[in-house]
C-alpha positions in Angstrom: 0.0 0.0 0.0 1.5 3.4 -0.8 1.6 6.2 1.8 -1.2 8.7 1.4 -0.3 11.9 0.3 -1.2 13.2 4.1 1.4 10.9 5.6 4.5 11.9 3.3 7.1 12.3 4.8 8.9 15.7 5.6 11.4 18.3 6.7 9.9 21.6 7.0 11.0 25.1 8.1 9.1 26.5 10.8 6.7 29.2 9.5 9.1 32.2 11.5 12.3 30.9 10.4 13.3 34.5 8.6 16.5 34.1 6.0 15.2 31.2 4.3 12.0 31.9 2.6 14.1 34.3 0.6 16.2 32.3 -1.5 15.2 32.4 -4.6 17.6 29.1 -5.1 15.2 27.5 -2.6 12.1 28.0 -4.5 11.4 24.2 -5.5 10.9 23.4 -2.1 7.9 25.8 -1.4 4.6 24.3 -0.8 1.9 24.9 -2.7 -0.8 24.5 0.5 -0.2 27.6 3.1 3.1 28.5 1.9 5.7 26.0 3.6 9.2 25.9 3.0 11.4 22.5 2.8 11.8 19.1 1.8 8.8 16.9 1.0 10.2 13.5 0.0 9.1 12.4 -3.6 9.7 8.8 -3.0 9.2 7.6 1.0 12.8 7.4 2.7 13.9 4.5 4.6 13.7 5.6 8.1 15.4 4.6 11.0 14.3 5.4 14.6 16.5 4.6 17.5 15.8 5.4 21.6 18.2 4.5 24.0 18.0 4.8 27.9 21.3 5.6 29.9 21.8 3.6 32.8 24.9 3.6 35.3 26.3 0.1 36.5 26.9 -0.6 40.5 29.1 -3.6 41.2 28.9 -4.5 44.9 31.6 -6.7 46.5 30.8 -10.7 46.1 27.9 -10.7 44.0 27.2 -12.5 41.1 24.9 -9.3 39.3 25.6 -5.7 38.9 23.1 -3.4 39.2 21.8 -1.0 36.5 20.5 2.7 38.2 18.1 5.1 36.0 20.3 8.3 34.5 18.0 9.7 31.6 16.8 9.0 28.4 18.2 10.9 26.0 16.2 12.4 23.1 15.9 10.2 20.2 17.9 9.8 17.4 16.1 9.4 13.1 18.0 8.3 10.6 16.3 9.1 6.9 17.9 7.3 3.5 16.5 9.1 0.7 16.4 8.5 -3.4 15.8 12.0 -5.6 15.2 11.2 -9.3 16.4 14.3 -11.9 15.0 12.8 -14.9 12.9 15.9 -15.7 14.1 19.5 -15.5 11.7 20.0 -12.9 13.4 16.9 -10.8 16.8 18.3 -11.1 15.6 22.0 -10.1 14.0 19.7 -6.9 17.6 17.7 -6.3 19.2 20.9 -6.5 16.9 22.5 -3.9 17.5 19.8 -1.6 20.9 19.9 -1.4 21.2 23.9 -0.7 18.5 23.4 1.5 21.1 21.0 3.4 23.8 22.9 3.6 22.2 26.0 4.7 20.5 24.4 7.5 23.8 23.1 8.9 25.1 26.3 9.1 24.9 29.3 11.8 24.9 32.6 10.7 27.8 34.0 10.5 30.0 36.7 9.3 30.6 40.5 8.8 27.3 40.7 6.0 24.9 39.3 9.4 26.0 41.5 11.8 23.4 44.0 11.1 20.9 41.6 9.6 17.9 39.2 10.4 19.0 36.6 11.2 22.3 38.7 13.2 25.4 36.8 12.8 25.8 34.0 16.2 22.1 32.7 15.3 22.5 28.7 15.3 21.2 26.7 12.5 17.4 26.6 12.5 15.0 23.6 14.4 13.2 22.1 11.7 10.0 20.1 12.0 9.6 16.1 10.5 6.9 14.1 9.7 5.9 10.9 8.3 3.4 7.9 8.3 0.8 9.9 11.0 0.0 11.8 13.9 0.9 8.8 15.9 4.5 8.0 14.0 6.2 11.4 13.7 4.1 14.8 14.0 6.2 17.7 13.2 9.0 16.4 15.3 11.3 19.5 16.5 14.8 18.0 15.3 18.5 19.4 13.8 20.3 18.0 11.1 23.4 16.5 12.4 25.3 15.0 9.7 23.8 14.6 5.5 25.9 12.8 3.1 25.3 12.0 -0.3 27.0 10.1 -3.0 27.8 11.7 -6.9 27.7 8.2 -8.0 30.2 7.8 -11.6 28.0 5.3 -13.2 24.7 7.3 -13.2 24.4 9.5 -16.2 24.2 13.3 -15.4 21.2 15.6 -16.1 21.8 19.1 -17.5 20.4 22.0 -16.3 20.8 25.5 -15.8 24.5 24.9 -16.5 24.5 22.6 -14.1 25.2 19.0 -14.7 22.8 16.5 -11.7 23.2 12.5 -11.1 19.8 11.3 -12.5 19.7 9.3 -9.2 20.7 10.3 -5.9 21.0 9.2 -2.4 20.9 11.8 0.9 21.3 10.3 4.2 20.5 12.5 6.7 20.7 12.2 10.4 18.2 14.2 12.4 18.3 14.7 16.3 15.4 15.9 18.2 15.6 19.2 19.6 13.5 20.0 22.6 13.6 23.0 24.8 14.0 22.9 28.7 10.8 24.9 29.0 8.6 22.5 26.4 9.8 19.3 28.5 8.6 21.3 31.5 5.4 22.7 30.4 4.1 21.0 27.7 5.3 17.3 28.1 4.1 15.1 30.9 4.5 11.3 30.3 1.3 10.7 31.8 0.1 13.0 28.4 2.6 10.4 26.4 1.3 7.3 27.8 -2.5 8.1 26.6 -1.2 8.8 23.2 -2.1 12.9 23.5 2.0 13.8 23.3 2.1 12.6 19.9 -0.1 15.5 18.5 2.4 17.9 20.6 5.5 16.6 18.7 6.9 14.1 21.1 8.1 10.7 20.4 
């Protein structure tokens, strides 16, 4: 069964993020519904989704067990393996989009040219929101890229455009960590909330 078109998945700007929706380079990824900015995945990624729960070990004198005592758990970690086609000029002006939209997310703004502009130069690299498979999967998940990489592969043929020369097929992996505030886990998460299923509609996982 394919995913419905509701359930694609994505990697959106948040509506205030200023400096991004005025790239003109960045215009493929705009949205036609309410204006959005950033990546909806043509073809669903493989995703990976990994929790982990940090325990410290006690080892007590002439015992045969250790004994394992609650730390945290740390916020989840979503790994996405993604395929963009550039068959079609339109598909290359997509690929393209992607990839600047990937690098400028992983940067902060910096330099003499943002001192005096919005976003001023120290501003970190933007908390993006992902989504895929439903409300109760991964509903606009606050998250930062930590790591893309993708592959110019030799034996795919090339697509030209705008001067430009694109791998008909390629391949991002992109690592995304969730990125929650102090004051959201305090006010707006609760595991009580999490454990009836509500959290999910609040962006936890």
């Amino acid at each position: 069964m394919a995913v419905l078109a509701e359930n694609k998945t994505k990697l959106m700007l948040p509506r205030g993020a200023v400096g991004y929706y005025s790239s003109s380079l960045l215009d493929p990824l705009r949205t036609a519904s309410g204006g959005g900015l950033g990546i909806v995945f043509p073809y669903q990624p493989d995703i990976t989704y990994q929790q982990s729960v940090s325990y410290s070990s006690y080892d007590l004198v002439h015992t045969n067990y250790s004994y394992n005592a609650y730390r945290n758990t740390p916020s989840p970690s979503i790994q996405v393996m993604a395929q963009f086609s550039s068959v079609t000029e339109g598909e290359a002006a997509y690929t393209l989009a992607v990839l600047h939209f990937l690098r400028s997310v992983t940067k902060m703004w910096f330099g003499i040219g943002d001192v005096s502009n919005t976003p001023t130069a120290g501003t970190p690299p933007p908390v993006l929101r992902f989504s895929s498979f439903g409300t109760q999967q991964f509903n606009d998940i606050r998250c930062v890229v930590a790591n893309f990489s993708t592959t110019y592969d030799s034996n795919v043929d090339l697509k030209d455009y705008g001067g430009q020369q694109v791998p008909t097929i390629m391949t991002f992996a992109i690592d995304l960590l969730v990125q929650n505030t102090p004051d959201r886990q305090k006010k707006v998460y609760s595991t009580s909330s999490f454990v009836r299923g509500s959290a999910y509609t609040q962006g936890f996982i």
